[in-house]
C-alpha positions in Angstrom: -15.3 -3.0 3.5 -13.3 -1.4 0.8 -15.3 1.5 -1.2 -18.0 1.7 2.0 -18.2 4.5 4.0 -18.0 4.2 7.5 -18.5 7.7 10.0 -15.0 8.5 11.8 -14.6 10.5 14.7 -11.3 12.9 14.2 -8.8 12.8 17.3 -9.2 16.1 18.8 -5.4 16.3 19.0 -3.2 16.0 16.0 0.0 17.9 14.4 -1.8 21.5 13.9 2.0 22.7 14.2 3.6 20.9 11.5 4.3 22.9 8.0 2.0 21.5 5.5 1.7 23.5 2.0 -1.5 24.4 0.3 -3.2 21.2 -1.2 -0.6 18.3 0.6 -1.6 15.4 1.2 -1.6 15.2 5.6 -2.7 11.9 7.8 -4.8 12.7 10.9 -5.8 9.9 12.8 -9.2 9.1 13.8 -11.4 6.4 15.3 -14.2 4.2 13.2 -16.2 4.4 16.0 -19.7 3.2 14.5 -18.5 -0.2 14.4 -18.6 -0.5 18.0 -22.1 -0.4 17.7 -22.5 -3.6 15.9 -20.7 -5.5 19.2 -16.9 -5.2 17.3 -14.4 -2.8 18.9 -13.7 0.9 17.7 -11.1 0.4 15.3 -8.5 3.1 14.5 -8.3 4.9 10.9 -6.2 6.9 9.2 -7.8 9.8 7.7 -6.3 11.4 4.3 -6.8 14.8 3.5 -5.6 17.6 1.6 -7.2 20.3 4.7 -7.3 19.4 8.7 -10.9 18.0 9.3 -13.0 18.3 13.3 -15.7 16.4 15.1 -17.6 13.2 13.0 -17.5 12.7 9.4 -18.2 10.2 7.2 -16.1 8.2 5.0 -15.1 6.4 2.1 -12.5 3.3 3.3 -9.9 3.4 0.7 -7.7 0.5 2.3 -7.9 -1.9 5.2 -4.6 -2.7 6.8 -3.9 -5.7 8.4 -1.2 -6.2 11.2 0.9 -9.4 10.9 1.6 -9.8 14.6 -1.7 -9.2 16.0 -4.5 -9.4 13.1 -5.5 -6.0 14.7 -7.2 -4.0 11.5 -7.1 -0.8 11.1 -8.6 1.4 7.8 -7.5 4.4 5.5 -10.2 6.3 4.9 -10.5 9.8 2.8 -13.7 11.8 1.2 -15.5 10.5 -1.5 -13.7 12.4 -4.7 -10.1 11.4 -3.2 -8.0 8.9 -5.3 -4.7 7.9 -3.5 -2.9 5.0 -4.6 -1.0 2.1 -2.4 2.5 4.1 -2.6 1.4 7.1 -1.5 -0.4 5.3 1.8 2.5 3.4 2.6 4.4 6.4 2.5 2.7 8.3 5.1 1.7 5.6 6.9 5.3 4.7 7.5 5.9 6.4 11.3 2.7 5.6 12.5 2.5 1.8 11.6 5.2 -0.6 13.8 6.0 -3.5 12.3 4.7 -5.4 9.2 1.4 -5.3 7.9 -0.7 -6.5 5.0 -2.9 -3.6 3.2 -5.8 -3.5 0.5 -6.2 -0.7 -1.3 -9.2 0.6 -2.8 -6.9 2.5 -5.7 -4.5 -0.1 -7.7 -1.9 1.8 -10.0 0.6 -0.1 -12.1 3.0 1.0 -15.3 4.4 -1.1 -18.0 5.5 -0.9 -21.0 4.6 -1.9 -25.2 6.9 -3.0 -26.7 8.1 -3.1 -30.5 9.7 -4.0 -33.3 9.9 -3.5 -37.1 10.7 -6.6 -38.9 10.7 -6.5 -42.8 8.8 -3.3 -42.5 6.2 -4.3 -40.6 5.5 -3.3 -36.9 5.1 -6.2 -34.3 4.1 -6.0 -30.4 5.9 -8.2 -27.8 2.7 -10.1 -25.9 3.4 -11.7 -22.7 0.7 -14.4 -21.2 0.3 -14.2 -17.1 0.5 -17.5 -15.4 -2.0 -16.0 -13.0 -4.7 -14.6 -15.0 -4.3 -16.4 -18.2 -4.7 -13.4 -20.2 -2.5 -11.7 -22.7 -0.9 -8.3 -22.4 2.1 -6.1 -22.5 4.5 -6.6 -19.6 3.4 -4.2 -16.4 3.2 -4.5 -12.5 2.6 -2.2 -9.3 4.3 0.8 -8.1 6.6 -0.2 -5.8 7.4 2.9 -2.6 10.0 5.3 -4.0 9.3 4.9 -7.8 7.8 6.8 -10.2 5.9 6.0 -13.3 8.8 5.4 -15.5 11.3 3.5 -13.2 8.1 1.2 -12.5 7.8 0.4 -16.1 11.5 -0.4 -16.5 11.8 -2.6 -13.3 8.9 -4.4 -14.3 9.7 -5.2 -18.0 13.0 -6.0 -17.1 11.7 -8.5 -14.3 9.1 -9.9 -16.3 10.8 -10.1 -19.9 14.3 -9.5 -19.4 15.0 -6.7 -21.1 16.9 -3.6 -21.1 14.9 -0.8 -22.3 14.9 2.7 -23.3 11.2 4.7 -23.1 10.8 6.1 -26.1 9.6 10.2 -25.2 6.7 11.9 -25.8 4.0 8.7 -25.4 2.1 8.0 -22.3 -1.2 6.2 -22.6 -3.4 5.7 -19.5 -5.8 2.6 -18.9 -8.7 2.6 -16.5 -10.7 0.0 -15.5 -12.6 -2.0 -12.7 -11.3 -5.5 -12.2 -13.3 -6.5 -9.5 -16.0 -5.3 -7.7 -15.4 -1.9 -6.4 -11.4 -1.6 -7.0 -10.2 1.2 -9.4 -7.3 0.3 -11.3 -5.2 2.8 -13.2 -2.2 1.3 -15.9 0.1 4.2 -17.1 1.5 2.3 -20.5 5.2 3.6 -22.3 6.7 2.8 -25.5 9.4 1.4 -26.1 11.5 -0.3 -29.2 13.3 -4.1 -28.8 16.8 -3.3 -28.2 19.2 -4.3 -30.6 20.7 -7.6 -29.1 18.3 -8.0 -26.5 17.3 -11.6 -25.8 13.6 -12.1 -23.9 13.8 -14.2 -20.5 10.3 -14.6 -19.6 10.3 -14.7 -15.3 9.0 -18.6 -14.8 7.0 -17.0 -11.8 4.7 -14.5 -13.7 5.2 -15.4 -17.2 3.8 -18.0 -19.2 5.2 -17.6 -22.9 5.5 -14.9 -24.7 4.7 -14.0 -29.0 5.6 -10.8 -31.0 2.3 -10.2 -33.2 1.2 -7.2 -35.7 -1.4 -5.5 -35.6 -4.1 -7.6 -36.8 -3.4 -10.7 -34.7 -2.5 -8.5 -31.1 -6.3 -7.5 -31.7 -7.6 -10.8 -32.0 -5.1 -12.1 -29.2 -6.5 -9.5 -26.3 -9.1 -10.3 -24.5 -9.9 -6.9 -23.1 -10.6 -3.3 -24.8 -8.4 -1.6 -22.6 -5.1 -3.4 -24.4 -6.9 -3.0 -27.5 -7.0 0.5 -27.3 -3.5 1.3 -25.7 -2.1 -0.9 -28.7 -3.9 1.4 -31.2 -2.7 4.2 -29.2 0.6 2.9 -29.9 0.5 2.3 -33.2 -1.1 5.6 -34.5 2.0 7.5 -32.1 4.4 5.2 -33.8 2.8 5.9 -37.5 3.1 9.9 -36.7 6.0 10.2 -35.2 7.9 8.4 -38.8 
């Protein structure tokens, strides 16, 4: 269901009084009423929009939500040029939701972090291999609610690596891809150097081992493009900025 678009029918009462400014990001809930059509029940969705919307419109499903209690699902839907991550649903889902729920989301974003050292002169790139996927990569992971990019990056290289870092200002490089089928994935990437001291503790749950590389071999160990170029990214910034 994710990525298809599906025709809602806007409630004809929703929160015309509240304050929202210019270009905010509202919920107004709906009903995905075609699906009764097909002999399933009209199932609620959440509509996300910048302006209020009227009457029937059709569109794109950007997450499916899942109700632990009941199994009841409901969807997230928004117009076909809207991007809006997993954070940003929670967030305004939070008062309209009870209880716990599972969600999908169309929109994946995570942030991590490379991370370097110089050792006799020579630059090499902490690689980290996921239990999961078996692929190597720089240490990263989801948004959690309440973050932003760099207090994401930070958690997640301390959870995953054990490390302490500083992000190193002024370098930001952005990775987009689609992992599977229709799911948009976004990776904001920071830099930052291997702090003096700092021992790597790689989390058993996520991590298989881990390797500090240069150049040449982190090119040949990737298995995707999108590391190759944030690592070249990297090590051009790193080259300039001397």
């Amino acid at each position: 269901m994710l990525g298809n678009y599906i025709r809602v029918t806007v409630d004809p009462v929703f929160e015309q009084g509240s304050r929202i400014a210019p270009g905010e990001l509202r919920v107004i809930n709906g009903t995905a009423g075609e699906l009764g059509s097909h002999g399933e029940p009209a199932v609620k969705a959440y509509i996300f929009s910048t302006t209020d919307m009227r009457g029937l419109m059709k569109l794109r499903v950007i997450a499916v939500i899942t109700e632990k209690a009941t199994g009841r699902i409901s969807y997230a839907v928004a117009a076909e040029r809207a991007i809006v991550y997993e954070p940003q649903i929670r967030d305004l889902l939070d008062d309209r939701i009870s209880g716990e729920y599972d969600m999908q989301c169309l929109n994946e974003k995570s942030c991590g972090a490379v991370i370097y050292r110089r050792k006799s002169g020579n630059l090499e790139f902490l690689l980290i291999k996921n239990r999961r996927g078996g692929n190597w990569g720089f240490p990263k992971g989801h948004i959690e609610r309440g973050e932003d990019e760099r207090a994401t990056a930070l958690r997640e290289v301390r959870e995953e690596t054990g490390l302490e870092i500083k992000l190193t200002e002024g370098f930001r490089s952005l990775s987009e891809y689609h992992p599977r089928g229709r799911i948009f994935k976004q990776v904001v990437f920071f830099l930052a150097e291997m702090p003096d001291g700092g021992e790597i503790v790689p989390q058993q749950s996520e991590i298989d081992r881990f390797i500090w590389a240069d150049y040449g071999l982190a090119m040949r160990t990737f298995r995707f493009n999108n590391d190759r170029n944030v690592l070249t990214q990297a090590r051009d910034w790193l080259r300039s900025s001397r």
